[in-house]
KOLBA-268548 format. One record per residue: x, y, z of N, C-alpha, C, O in turn. Coordinates in nm, 2 decimals. Atoms other than C-alpha are relative to their C-alpha. Layout:
residues N
((X, Y, Z), (X, Y, Z), (X, Y, Z), (X, Y, Z))
...
END
This chain:
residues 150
((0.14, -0.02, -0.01), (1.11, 0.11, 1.45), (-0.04, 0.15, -0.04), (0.03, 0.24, -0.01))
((0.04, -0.13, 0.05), (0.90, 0.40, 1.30), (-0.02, 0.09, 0.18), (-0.02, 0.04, 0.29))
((0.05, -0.05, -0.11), (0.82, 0.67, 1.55), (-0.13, 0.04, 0.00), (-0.19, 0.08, -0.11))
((0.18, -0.08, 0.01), (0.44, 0.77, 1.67), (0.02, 0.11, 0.00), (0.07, 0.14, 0.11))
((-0.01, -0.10, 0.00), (0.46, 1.10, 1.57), (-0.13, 0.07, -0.10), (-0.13, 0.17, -0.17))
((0.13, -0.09, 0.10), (0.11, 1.16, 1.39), (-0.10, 0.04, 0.07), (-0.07, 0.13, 0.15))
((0.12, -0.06, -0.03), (-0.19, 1.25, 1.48), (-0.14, -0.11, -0.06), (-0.15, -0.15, -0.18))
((0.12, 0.08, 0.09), (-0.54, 1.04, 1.46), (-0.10, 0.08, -0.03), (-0.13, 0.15, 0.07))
((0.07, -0.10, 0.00), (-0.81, 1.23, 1.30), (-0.15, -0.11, -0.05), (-0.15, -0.19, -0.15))
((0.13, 0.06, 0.02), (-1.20, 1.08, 1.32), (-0.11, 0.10, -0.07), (-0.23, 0.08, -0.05))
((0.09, -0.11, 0.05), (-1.37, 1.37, 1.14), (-0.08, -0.04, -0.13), (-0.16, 0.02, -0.20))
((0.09, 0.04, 0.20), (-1.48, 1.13, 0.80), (-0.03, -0.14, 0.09), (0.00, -0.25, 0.04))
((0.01, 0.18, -0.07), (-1.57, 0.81, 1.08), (-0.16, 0.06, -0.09), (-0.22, 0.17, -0.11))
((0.13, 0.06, 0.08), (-1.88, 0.66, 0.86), (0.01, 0.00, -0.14), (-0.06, -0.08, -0.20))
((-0.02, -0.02, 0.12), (-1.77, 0.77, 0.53), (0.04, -0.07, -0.12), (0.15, -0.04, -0.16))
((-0.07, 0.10, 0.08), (-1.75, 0.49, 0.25), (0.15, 0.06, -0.05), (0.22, 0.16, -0.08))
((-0.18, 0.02, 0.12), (-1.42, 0.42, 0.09), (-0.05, 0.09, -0.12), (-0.17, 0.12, -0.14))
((0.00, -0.04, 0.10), (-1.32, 0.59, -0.20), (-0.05, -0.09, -0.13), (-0.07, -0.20, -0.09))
((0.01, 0.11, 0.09), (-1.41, 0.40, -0.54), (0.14, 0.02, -0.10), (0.13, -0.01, -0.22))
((-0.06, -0.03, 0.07), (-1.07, 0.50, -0.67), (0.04, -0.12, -0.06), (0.01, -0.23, 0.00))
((-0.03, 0.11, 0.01), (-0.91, 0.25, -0.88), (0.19, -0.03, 0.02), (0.28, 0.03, -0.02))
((-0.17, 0.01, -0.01), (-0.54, 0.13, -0.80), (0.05, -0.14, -0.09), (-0.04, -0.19, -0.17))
((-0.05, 0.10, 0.04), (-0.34, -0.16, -0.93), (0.11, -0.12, 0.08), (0.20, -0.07, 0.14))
((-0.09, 0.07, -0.06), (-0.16, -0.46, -0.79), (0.14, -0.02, -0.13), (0.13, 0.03, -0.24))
((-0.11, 0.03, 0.08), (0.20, -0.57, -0.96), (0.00, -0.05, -0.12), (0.10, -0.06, -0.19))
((-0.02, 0.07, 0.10), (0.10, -0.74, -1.21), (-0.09, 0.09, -0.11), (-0.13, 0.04, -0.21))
((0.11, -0.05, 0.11), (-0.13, -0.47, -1.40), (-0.11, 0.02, 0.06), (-0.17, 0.12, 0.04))
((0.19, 0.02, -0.01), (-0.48, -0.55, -1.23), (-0.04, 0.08, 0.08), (0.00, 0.10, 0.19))
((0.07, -0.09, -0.08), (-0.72, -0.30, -1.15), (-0.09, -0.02, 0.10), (-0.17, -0.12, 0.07))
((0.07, 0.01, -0.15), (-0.89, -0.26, -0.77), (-0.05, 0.05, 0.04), (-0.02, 0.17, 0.02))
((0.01, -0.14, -0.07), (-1.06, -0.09, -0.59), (-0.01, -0.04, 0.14), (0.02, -0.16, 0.15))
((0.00, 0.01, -0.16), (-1.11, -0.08, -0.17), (-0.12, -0.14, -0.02), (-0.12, -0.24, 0.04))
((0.14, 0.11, -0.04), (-1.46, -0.29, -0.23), (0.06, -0.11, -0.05), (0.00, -0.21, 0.00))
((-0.05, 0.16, 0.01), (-1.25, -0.60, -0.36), (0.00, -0.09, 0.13), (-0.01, -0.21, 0.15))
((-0.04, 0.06, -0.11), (-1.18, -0.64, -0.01), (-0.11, 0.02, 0.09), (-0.10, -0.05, 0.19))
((0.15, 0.03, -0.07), (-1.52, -0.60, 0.16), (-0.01, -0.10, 0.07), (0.04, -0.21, 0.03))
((0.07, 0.11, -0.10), (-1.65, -0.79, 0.41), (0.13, -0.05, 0.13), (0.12, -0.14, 0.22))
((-0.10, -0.02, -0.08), (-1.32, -0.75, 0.60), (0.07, 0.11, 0.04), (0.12, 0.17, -0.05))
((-0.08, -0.11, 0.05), (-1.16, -0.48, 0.74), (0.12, 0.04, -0.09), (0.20, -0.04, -0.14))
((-0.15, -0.05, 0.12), (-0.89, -0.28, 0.53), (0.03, 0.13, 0.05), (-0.04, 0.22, 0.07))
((-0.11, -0.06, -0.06), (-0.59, -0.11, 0.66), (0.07, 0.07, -0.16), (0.16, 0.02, -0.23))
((-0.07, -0.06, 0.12), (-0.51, 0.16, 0.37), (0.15, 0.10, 0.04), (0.13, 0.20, 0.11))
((-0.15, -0.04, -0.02), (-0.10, 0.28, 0.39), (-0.04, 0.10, -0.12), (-0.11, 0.06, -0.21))
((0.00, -0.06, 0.11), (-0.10, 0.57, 0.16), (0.17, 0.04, 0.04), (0.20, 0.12, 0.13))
((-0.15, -0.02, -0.01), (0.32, 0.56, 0.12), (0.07, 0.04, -0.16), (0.02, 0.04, -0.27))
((-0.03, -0.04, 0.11), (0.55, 0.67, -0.12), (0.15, -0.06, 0.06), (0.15, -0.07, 0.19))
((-0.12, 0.05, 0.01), (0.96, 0.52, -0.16), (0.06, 0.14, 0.03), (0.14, 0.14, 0.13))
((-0.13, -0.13, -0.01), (1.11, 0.90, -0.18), (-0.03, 0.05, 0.17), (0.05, 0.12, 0.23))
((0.07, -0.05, -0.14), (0.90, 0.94, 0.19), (0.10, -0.07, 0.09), (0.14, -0.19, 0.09))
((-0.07, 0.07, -0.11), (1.11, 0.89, 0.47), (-0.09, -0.04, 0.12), (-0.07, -0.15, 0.17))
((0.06, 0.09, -0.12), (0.87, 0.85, 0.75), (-0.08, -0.10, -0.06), (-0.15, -0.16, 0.02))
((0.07, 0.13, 0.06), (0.71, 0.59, 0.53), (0.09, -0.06, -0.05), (0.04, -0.15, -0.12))
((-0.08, 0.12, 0.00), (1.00, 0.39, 0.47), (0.03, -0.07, 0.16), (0.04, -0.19, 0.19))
((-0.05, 0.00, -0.09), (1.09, 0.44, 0.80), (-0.13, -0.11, 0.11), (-0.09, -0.18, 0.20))
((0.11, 0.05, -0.01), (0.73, 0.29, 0.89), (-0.05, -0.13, -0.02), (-0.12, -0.20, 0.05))
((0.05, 0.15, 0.16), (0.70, -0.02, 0.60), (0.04, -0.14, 0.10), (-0.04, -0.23, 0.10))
((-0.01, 0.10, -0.05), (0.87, -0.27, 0.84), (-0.10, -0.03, 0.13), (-0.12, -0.15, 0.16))
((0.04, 0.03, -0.10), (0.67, -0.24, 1.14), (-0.17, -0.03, -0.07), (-0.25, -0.11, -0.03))
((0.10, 0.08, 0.08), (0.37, -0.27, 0.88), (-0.03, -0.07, -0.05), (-0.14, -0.12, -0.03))
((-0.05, 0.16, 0.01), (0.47, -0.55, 0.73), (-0.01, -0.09, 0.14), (-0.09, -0.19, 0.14))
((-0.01, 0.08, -0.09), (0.51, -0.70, 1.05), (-0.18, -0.01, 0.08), (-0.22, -0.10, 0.15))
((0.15, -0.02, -0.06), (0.11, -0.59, 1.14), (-0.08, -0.11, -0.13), (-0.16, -0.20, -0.10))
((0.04, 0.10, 0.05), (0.03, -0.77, 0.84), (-0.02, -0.14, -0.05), (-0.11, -0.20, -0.10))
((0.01, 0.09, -0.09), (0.16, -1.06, 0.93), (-0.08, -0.07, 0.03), (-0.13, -0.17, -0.02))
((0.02, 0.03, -0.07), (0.04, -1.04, 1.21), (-0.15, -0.04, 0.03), (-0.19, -0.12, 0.12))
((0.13, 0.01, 0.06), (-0.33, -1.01, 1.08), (-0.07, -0.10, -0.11), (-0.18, -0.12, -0.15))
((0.06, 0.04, 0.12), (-0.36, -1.21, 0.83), (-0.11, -0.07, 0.01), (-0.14, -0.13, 0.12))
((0.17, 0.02, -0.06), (-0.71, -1.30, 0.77), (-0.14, 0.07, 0.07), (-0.26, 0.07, 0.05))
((0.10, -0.07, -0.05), (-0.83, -1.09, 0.98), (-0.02, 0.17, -0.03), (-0.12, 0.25, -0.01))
((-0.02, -0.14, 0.04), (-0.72, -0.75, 0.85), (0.06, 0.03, -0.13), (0.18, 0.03, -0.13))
((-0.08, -0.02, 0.16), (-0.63, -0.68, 0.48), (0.07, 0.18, 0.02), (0.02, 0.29, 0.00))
((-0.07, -0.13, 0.00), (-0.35, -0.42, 0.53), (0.07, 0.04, -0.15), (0.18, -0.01, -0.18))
((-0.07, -0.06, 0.11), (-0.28, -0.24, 0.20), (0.11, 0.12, -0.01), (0.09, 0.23, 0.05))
((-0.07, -0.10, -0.01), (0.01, -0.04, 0.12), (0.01, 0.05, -0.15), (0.07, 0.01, -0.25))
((0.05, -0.05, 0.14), (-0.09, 0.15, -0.15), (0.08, 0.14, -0.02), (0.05, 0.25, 0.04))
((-0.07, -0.11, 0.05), (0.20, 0.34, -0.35), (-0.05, 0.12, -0.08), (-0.13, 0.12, -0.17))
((-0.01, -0.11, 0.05), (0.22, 0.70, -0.42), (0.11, 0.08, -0.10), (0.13, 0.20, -0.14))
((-0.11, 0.02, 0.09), (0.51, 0.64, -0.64), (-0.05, 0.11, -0.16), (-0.17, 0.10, -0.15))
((0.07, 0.00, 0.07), (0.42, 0.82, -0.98), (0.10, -0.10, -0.11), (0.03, -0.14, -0.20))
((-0.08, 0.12, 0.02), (0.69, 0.56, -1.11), (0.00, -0.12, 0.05), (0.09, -0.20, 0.04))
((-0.03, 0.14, -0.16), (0.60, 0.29, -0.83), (0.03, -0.13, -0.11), (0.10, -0.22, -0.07))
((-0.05, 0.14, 0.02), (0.62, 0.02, -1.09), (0.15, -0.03, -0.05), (0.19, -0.15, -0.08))
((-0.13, 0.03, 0.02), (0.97, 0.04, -1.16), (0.12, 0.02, 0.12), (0.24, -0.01, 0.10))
((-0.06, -0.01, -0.15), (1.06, 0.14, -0.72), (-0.08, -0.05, 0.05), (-0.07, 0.01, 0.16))
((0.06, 0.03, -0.11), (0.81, -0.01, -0.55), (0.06, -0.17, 0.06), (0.12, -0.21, 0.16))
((-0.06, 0.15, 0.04), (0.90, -0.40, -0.65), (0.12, 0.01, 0.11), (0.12, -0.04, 0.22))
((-0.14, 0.06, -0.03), (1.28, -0.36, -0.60), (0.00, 0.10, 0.18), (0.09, 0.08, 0.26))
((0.01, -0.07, -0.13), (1.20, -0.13, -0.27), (-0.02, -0.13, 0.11), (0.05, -0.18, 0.20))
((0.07, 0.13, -0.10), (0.97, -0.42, -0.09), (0.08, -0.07, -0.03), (0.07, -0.14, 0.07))
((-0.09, 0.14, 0.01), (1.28, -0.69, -0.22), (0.09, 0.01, 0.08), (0.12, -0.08, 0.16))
((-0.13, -0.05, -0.06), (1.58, -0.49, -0.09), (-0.05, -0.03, 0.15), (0.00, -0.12, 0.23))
((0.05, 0.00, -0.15), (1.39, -0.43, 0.24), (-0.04, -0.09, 0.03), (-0.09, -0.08, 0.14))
((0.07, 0.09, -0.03), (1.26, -0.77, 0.24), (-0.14, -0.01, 0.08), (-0.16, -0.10, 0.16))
((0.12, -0.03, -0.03), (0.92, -0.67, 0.33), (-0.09, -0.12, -0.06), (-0.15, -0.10, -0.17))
((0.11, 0.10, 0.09), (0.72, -0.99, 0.23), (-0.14, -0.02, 0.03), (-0.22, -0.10, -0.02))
((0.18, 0.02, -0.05), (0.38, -0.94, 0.39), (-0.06, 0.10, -0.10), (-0.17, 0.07, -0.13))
((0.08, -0.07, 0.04), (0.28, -0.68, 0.21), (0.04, 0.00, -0.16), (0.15, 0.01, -0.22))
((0.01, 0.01, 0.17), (0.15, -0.69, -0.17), (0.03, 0.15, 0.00), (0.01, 0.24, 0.08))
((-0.01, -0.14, 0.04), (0.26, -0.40, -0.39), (-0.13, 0.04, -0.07), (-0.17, -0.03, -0.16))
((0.06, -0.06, 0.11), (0.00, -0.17, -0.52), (0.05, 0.10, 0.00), (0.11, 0.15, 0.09))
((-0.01, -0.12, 0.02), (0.01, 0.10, -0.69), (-0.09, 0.14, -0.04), (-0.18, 0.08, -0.11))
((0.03, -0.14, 0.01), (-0.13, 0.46, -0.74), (0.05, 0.09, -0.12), (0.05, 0.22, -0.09))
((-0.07, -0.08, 0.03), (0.04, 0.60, -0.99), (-0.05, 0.15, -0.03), (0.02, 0.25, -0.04))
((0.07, -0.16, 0.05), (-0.22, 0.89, -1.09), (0.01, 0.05, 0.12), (-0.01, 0.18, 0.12))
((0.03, -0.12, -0.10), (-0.22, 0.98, -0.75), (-0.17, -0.04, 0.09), (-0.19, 0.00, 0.20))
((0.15, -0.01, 0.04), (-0.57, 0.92, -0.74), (-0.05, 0.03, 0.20), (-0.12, 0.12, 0.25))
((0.09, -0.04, -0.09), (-0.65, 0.85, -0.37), (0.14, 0.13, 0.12), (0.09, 0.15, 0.23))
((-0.05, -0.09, -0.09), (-0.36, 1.12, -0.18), (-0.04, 0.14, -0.11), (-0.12, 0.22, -0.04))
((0.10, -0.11, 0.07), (-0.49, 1.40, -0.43), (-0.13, 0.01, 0.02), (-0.18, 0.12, 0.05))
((0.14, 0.00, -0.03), (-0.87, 1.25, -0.38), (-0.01, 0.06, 0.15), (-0.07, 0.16, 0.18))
((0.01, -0.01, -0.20), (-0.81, 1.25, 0.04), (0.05, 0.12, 0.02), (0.02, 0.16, 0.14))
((-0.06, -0.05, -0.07), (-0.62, 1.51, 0.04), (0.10, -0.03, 0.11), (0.09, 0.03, 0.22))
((-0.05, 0.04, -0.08), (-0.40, 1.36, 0.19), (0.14, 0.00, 0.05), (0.14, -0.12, 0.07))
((-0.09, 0.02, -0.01), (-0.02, 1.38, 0.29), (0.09, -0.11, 0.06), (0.07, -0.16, 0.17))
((-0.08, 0.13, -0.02), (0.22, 1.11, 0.32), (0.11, 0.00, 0.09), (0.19, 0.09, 0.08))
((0.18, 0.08, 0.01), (0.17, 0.90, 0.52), (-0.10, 0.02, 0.06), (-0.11, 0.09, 0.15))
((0.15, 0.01, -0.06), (-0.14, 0.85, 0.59), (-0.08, -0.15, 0.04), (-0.14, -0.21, -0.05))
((0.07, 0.12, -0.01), (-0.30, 0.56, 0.71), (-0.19, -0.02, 0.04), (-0.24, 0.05, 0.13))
((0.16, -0.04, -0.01), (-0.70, 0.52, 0.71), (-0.06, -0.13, 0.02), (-0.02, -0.21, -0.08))
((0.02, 0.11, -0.02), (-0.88, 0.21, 0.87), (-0.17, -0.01, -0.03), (-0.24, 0.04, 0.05))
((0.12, 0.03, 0.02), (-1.22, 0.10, 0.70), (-0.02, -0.08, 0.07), (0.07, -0.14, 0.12))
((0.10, 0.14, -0.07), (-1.47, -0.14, 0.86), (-0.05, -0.09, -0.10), (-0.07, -0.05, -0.22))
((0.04, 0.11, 0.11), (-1.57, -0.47, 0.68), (-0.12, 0.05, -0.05), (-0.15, -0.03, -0.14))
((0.12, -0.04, 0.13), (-1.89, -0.29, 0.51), (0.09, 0.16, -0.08), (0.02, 0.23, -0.15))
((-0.06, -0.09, 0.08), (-1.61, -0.01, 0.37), (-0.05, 0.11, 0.07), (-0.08, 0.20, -0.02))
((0.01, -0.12, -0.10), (-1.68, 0.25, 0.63), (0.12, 0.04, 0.07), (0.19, -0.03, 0.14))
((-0.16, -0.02, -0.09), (-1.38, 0.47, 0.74), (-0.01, 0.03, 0.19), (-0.09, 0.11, 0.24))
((-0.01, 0.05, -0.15), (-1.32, 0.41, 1.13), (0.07, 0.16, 0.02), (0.02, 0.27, 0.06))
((-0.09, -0.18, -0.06), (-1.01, 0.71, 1.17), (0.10, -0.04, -0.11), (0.12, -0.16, -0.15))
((-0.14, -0.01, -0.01), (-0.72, 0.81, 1.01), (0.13, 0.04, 0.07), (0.14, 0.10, 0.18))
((-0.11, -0.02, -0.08), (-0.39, 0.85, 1.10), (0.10, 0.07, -0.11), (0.14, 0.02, -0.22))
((-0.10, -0.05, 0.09), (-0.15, 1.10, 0.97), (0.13, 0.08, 0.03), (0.14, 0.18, 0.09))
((-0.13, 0.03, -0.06), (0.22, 1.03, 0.97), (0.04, -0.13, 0.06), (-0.04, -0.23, 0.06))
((-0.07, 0.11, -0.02), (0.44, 0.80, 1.09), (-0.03, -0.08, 0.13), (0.00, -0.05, 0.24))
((0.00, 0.09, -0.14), (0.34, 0.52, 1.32), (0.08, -0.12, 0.03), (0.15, -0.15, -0.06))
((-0.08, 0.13, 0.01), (0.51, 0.20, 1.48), (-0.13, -0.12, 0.01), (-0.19, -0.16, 0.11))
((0.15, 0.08, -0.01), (0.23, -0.03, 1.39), (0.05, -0.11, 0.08), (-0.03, -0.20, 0.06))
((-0.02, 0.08, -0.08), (0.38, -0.25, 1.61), (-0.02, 0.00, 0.18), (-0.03, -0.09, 0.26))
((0.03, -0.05, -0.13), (0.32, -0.03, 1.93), (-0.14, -0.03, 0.08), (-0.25, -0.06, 0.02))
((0.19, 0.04, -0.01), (0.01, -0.09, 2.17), (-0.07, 0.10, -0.05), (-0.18, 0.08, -0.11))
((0.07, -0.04, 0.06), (-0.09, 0.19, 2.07), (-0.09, 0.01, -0.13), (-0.20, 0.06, -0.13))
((0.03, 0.07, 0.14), (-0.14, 0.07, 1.70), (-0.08, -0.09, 0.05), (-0.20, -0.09, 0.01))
((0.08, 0.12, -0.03), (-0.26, -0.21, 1.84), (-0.17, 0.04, 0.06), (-0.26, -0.01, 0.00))
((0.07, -0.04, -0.06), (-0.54, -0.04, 2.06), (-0.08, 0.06, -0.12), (-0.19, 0.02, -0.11))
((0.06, -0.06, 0.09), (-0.66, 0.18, 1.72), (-0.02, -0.14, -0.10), (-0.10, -0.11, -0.19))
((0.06, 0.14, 0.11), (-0.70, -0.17, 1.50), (-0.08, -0.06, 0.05), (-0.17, -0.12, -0.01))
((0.13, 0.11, -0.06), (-0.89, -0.36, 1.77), (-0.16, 0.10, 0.00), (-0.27, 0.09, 0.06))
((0.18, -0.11, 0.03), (-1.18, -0.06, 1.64), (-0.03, -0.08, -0.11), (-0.15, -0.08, -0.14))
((0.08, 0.07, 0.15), (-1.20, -0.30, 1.31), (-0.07, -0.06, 0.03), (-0.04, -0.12, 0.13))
((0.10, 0.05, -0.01), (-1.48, -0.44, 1.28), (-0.03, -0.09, -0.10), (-0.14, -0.15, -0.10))
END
């Protein structure tokens, strides 16, 4: 299991989502408002990151564990992710979670952000908190900061 070793920071609670655009595996471009009207659980991870590998199963396992109720994205910081992200999520058998990708960078350059980072919108695309560094989303703790989605 990952360790809680981050920090939550509420200092952008109200702040729409970015409109950045990312991509899922197959090519297709996204942005955070696809998923509207639900909350959205954004992973900002990368493959060379160790506390985000170290992390991916216990998030997978949150996604899961949500489904329906929480669209948890783990959205690669790869600038290669389409040729490591795939065989990354296969090896580790991670199957809850779709790959996207990031390759410009777009939203850990936009957020400023360092990896990882996790940031929880509300179903009208309002950010709730983030979280930065490594959590065990499987802890109550985790649990306790997701029952804020709305």
């Amino acid at each position: 299991m990952a360790e809680t070793k981050g920090t939550q920071d509420r200092t952008q609670v109200g702040t729409p989502a970015p409109d950045y655009a990312f991509t899922d595996a197959d090519g297709k471009s996204l942005t955070l408002a696809t998923f509207k009207g639900k909350p959205v659980l954004v992973n900002l991870w990368a493959t060379w990151c160790a506390p985000c590998v170290a992390e991916m199963p216990t998030l997978d396992a949150l996604a899961k564990r949500e489904t329906g109720k929480l669209a948890v994205l783990a959205i690669s910081q790869d600038m290669d992710g389409a040729k490591k992200v795939l065989p990354y999520l296969e090896k580790a058998k991670l199957l809850n979670l779709v790959p996207y990708l990031d390759p410009d960078l777009r939203f850990s350059v936009g957020l400023n952000a360092s990896l990882p980072t996790t940031i929880l919108y509300d179903s009208e695309g309002r950010e709730v908190w983030r979280y930065v560094g490594p959590m065990d989303w499987s802890s109550e703790a985790a649990a306790q900061m997701i029952s804020e989605a709305k």
